[in-house]
N, C-alpha and C positions, 0 to 999 in steps of 0.2 A: 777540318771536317773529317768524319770516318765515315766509310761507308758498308758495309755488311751485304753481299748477295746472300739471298735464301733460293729455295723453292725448289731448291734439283731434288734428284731423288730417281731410282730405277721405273723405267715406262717400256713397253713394248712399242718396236717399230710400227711406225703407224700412230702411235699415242700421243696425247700432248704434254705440256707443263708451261707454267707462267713463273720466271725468275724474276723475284724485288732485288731493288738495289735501295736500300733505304739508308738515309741520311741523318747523321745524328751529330751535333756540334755546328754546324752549318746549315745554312739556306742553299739547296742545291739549284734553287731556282739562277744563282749564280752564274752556273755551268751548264756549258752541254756538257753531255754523258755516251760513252762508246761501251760496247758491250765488245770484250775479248773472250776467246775461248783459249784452251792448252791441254791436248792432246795427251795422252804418256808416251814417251821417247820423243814429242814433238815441239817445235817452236811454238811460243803464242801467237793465236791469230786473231786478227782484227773480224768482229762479225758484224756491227752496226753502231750506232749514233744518232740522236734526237739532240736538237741545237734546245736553248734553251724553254723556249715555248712552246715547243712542240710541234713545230710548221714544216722544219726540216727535218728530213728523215732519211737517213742511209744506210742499206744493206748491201751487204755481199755478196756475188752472184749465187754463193753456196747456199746463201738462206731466204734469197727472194722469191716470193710468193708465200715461204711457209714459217716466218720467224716475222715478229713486227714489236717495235718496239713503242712505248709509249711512256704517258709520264704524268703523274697528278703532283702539280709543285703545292701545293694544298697538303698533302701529305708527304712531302718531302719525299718523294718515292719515285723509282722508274721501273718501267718493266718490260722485259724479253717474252711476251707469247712468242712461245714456239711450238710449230706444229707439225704436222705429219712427219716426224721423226725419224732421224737412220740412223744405221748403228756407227755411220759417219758423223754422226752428234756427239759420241759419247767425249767428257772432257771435261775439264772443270773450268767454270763461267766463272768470268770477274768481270766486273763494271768500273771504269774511271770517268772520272772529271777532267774536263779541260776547258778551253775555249776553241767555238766550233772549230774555227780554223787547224787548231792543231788534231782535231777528234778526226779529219775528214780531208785529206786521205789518209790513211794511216795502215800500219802492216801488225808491228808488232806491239804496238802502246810506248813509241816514242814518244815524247812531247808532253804527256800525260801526267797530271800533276796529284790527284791522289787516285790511290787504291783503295780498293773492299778488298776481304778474306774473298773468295771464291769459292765456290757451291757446286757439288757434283751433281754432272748430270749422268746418267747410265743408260744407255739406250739398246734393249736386246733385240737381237733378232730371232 
């Protein structure tokens, strides 16, 4: 399977954006799916995960309440709302596959069996 995030793009603090992680070669209904982020100069970090159907759902304290993740396996697609934005968002988003268990808990995208290209986000203040 290949995955592709879209949707980043420069937003002002405060702003929104909704990142796809869309799925082509595969049924991503397969997998759950974690959303990591990576900083410049910094490690990747783990931001969240939705298990396969969508019932489970985990964020990181850094983005709960304003990042939520979802997923229409209908469209082979998942997605990162994220909202009220800080310039502590800015980074480029990638999405992988796993099974839940290795998606949750996770730091850096150990365990993680495929990857998307990733998609900047820019978040000014």
């Amino acid at each position: 399977v290949q995955l592709q995030a879209s949707g980043g793009g420069l937003v002002q603090a405060g702003g929104s954006l909704r990142l796809s992680c869309a799925a082509s070669g595969g049924t991503i209904s397969r997998w759950a799916v974690g959303w990591f982020r990576q900083a410049p100069g910094m490690e990747r970090n783990f931001v969240g995960a939705i298990n396969r159907s969508g019932g489970k759902i985990y964020n990181e304290d850094s983005v709960k309440g304003r990042f939520t993740i979802s997923r229409d396996n209908a469209r082979n697609t998942v997605y990162l709302q994220m909202n009220s934005l800080k310039s502590d968002d800015t980074a480029v988003y990638y999405c992988a596959t796993a099974a839940w268990y290795r998606c949750v808990p996770n730091t850096v995208g150990v365990g993680m069996d495929y990857w998307g290209k990733g998609t900047q986000v820019t978040v000014s203040s």
